[in-house]
TORKOL-4160 file (C-alpha; in steps of 0.2 Angstrom, whole numbers, padded with zeros to 4 digits, m for minus):
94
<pt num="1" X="0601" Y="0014" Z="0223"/>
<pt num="2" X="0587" Y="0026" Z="0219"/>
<pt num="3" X="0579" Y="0023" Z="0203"/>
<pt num="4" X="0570" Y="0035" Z="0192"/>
<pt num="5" X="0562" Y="0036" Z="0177"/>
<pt num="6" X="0567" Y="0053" Z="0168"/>
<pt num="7" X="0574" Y="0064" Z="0152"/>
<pt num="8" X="0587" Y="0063" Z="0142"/>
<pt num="9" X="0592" Y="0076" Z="0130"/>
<pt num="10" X="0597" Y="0071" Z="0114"/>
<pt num="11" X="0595" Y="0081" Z="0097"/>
<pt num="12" X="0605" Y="0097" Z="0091"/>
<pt num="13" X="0608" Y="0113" Z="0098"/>
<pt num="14" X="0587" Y="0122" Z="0098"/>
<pt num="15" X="0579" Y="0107" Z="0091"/>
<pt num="16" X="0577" Y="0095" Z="0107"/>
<pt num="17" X="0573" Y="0078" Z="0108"/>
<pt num="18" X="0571" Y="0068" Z="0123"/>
<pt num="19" X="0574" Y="0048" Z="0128"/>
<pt num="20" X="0561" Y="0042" Z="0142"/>
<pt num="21" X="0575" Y="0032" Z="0152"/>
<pt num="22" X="0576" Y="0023" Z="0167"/>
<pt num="23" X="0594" Y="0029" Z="0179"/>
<pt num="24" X="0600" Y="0028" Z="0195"/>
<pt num="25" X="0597" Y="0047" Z="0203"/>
<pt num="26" X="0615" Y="0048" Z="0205"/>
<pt num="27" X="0620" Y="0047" Z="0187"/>
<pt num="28" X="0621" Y="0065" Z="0177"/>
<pt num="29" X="0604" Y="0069" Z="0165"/>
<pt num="30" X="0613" Y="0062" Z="0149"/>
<pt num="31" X="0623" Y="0048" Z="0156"/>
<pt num="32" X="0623" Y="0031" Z="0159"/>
<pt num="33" X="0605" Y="0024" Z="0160"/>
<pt num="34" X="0596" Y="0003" Z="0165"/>
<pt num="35" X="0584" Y="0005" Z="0151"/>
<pt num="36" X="0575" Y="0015" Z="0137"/>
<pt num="37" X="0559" Y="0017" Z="0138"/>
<pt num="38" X="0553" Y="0030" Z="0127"/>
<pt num="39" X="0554" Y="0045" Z="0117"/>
<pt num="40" X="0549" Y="0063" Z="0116"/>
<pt num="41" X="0549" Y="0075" Z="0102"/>
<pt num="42" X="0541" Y="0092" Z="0111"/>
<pt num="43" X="0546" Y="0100" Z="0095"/>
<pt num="44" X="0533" Y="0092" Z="0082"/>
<pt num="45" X="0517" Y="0097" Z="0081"/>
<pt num="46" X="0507" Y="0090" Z="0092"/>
<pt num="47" X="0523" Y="0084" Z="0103"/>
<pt num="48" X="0525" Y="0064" Z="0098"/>
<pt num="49" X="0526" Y="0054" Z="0115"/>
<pt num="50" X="0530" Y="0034" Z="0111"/>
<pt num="51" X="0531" Y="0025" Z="0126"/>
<pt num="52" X="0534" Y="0006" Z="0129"/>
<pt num="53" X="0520" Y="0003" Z="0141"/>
<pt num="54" X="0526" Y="m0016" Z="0144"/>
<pt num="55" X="0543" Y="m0011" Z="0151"/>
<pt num="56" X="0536" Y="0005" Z="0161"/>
<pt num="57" X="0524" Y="m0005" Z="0169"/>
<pt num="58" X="0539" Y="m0018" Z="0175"/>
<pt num="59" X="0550" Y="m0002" Z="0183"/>
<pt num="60" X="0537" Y="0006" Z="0191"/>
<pt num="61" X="0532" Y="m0010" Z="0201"/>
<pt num="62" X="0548" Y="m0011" Z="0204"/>
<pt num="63" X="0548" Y="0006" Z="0213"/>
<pt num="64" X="0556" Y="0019" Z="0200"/>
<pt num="65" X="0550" Y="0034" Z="0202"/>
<pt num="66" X="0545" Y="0046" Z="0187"/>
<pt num="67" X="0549" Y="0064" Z="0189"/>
<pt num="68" X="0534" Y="0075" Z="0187"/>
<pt num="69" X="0537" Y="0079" Z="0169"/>
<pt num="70" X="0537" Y="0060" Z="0165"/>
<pt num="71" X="0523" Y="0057" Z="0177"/>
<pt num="72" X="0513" Y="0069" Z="0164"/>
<pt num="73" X="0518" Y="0062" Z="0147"/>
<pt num="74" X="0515" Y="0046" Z="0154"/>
<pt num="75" X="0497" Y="0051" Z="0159"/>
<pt num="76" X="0493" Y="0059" Z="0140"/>
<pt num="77" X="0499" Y="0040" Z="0136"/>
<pt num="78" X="0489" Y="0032" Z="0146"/>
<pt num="79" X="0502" Y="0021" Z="0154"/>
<pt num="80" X="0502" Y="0029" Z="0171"/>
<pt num="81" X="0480" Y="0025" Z="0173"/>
<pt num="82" X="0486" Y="0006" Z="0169"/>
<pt num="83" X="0499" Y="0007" Z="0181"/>
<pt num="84" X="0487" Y="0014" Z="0196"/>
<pt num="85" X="0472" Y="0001" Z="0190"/>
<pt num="86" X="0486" Y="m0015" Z="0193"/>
<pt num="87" X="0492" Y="m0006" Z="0208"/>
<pt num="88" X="0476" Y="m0005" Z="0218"/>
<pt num="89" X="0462" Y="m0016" Z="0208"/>
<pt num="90" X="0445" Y="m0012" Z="0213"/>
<pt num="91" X="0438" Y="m0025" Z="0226"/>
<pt num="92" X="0420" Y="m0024" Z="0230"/>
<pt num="93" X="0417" Y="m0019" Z="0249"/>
<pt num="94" X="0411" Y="m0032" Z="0261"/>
């Protein structure tokens, strides 16, 4: 089971809102999902990104893979820089 961390479209018809979810690749866009994660609101001004940093932390070491458009909101949240520093911590050279 491939995991990924992508969108899912909520909100009405021309006024999108988007969950930051955590689903098996296999399921459709809008279905069945592990987790929420987040949300996204492209339609405010400036676009509101809230993401649980705690529990995005836990999937991605766990192997979920964002898809490019969540790797970039979770860069403009800061969450994917905390995930690369407790990937590979700086260790002096010897």
């Amino acid at each position: 089971m491939a995991v990924k961390i992508r969108l899912a479209r909520t909100g009405r018809k021309k006024l999108a809102f988007y969950r930051v979810v955590v689903a098996d690749s296999q399921m459709p866009r809008d279905g069945r999902c592990i987790a929420y994660v987040g949300t996204y609101a492209p339609r405010e001004n400036p676009a509101k990104i809230v993401i649980d940093e705690a529990v995005t932390l836990k999937w991605l070491a766990k192997g979920a893979q964002p898809t490019e458009t969540v790797k970039s909101l979770l860069k403009k949240s800061g969450a994917w820089k905390k995930f690369l520093e407790t990937k590979s911590p700086n260790t002096p050279a010897a």
